[in-house]
C-alpha positions in Angstrom: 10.3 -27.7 107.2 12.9 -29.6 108.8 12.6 -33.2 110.4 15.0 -34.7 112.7 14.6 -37.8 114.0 16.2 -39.3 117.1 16.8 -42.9 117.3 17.8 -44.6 120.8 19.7 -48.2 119.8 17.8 -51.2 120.5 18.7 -53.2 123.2 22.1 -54.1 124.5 23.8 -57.2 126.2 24.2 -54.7 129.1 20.5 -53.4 129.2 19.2 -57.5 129.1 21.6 -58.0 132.2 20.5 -54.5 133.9 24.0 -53.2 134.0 25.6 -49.5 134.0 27.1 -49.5 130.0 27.9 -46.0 129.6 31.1 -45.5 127.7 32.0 -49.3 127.6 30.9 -50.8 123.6 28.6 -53.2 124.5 26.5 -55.0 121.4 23.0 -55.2 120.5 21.2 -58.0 121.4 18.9 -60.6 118.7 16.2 -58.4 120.2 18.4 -54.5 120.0 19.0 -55.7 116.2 15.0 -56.3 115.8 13.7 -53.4 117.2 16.4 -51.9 114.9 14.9 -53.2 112.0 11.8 -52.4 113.5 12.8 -48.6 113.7 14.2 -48.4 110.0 10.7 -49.8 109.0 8.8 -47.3 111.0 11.0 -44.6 109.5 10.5 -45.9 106.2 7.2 -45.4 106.8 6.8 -42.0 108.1 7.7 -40.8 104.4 10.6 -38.6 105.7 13.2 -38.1 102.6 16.2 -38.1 105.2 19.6 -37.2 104.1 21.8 -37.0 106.3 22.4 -39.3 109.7 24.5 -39.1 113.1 26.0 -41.4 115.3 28.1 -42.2 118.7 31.0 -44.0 118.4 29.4 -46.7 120.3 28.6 -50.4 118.3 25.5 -50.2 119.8 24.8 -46.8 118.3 26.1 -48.2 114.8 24.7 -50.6 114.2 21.3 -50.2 115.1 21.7 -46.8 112.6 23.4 -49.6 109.9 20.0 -51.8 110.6 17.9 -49.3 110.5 19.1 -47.7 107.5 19.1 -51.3 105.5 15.4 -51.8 106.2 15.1 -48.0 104.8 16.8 -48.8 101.8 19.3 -45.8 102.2 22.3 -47.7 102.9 23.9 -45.0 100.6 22.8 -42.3 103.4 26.1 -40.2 104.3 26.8 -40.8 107.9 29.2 -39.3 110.8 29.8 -40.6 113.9 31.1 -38.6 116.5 32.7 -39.4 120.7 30.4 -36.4 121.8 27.4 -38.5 121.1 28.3 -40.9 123.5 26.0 -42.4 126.4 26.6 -40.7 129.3 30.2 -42.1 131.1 28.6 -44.1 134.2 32.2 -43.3 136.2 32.7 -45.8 139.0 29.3 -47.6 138.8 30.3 -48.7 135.2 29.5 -52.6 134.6 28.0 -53.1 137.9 24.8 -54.6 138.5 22.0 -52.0 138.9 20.2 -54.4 141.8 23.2 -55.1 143.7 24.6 -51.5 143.4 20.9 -50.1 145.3 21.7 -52.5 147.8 24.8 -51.8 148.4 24.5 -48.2 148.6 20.9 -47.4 148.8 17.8 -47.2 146.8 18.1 -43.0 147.1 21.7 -42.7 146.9 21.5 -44.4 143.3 18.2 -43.0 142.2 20.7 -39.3 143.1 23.5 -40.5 140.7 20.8 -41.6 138.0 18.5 -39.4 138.1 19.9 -35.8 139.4 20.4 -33.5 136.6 23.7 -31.8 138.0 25.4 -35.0 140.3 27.4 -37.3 138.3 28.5 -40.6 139.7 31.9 -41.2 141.8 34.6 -41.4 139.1 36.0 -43.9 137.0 40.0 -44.6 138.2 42.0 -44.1 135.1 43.7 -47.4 136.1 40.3 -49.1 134.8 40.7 -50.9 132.1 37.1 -49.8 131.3 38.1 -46.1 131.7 38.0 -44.6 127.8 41.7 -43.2 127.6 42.4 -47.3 127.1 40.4 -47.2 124.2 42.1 -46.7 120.8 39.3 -45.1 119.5 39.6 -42.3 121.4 43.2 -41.9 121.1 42.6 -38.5 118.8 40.7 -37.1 121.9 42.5 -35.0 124.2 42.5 -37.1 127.7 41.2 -33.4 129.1 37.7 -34.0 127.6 37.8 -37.6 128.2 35.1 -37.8 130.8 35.8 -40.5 133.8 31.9 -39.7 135.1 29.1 -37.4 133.9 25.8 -35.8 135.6 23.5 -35.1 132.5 24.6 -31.9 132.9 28.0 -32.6 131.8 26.5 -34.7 129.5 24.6 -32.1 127.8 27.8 -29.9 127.9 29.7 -32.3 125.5 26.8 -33.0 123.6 25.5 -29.4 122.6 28.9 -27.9 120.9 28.9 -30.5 118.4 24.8 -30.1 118.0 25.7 -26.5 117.1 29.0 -27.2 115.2 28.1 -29.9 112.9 23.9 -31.3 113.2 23.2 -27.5 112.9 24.0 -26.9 109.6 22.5 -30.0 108.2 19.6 -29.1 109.7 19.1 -26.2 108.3 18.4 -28.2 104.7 18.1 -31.2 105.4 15.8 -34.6 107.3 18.4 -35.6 109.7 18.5 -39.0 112.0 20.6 -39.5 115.0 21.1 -43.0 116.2 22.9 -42.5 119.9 21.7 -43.1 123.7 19.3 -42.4 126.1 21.3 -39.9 127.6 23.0 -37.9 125.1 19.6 -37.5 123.6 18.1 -36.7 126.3 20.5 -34.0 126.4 19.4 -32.7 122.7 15.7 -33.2 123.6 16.6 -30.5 126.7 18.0 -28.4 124.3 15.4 -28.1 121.6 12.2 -27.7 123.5 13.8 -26.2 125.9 13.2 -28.0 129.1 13.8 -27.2 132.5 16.1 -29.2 134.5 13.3 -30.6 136.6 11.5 -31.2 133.4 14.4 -33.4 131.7 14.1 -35.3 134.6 10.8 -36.9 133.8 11.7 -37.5 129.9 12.7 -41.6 128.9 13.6 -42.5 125.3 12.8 -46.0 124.6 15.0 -48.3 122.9 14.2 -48.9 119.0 11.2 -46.3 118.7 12.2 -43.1 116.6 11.3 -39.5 118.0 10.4 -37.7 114.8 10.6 -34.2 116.0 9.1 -31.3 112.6 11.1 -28.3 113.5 10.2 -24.5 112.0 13.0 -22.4 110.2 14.1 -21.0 114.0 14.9 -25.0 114.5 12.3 -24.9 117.2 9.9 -28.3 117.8 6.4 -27.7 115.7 5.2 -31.3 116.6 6.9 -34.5 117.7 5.6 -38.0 117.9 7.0 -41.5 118.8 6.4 -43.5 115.7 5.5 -46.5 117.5 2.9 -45.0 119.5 1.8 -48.7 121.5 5.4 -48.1 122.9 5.6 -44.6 123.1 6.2 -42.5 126.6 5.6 -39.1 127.6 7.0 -36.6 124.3 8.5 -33.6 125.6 5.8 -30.7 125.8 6.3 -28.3 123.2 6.7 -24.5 124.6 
């Protein structure tokens, strides 16, 4: 049977200063590139002959899937990294402080732009010089599909056509791992056990602790456990 395994990255500069990253390439921290290490031991572990892995196009994303990967021993692993596994795009509350933003706007108003499944943030002026169209890895994008804010229902919209285009197939023969973001795999996570949208709402990934999910030949969720289980949250209930 198939595995897949999804891998948040470890912690970020912008996490440790409690800020809205989204689209902008923020590093790991000494302690995102641990718990990277950390996962690719766990994963090492679990006895899971992966061969195949995923990533954004985000460092962040990168190189806790590098890390991990080293501590696996299967640096050789064939890898593609793809824009549609992006974090979701914070629009105008990118880079700001997530303390002062609640106090500036309210405690509901920004638990709404968080934490709603269908209201994305106010958007991101393309004048920005945080705003992704400046960003020369996305130049091969068409600025349509650039996103300048995202609800994680528009993040779940960018994210599932490439799930079905390219992670698919590979699935279908082989142990994958995707290294991306809390969001985008939320979005997957909606997808395969087929959560509500009030039920998405109560699922975190934590940062650095793999999601091995055994799927049957329908790719539908047989078991799924967090492999660090003294940091593991609520795994999503399988239907």
């Amino acid at each position: 049977m198939p595995k897949l395994a999804l891998l948040r990255h470890g912690q970020s500069q912008w996490n440790l200063e409690n800020r809205f990253t989204g689209w902008v390439d923020v590093n790991l921290t000494e302690e995102g590139e641990a718990q990277a290490r950390y996962a690719g031991t766990l994963l090492r572990s679990a006895n899971v002959d992966f061969s195949y892995a995923f990533s954004s196009f985000q460092t962040r994303a990168i190189r806790t899937l590098w890390l991990a990967l080293q501590a696996m021993d299967c640096c050789w692993l064939p890898e593609e990294k793809s824009w549609r596994l992006n974090e979701r795009h914070y629009g105008a509350l990118t880079g700001l402080d997530k303390a002062e933003t609640m106090a500036k706007h309210g405690e509901e108003q920004v638990r709404i732009w968080r934490r709603s499944f269908d209201i994305p943030p106010p958007a991101q002026l393309i004048s920005d010089p945080l705003h992704p169209s400046h960003d020369r890895r996305y130049r091969d994008v068409s600025p349509c599909l650039l996103p300048d804010g995202e609800s994680l229902a528009m993040t779940l919209d960018r994210v599932l056509p490439y799930w079905q285009e390219a992670i698919v197939p590979k699935l279908r023969s082989e142990h994958v791992l995707i290294s991306a973001h809390g969001n985008s795999l939320r979005a997957i996570i909606k997808h395969v056990f087929n959560l509500s949208s009030s039920d998405i709402m109560d699922i975190e990934v934590p940062t650095g602790n793999p999601l091995l999910i055994e799927l049957d030949k329908e790719l539908k969720p047989i078991r799924a456990t967090y492999l660090d289980p003294s940091r593991a949250v609520t795994v999503p209930e399988l239907r």
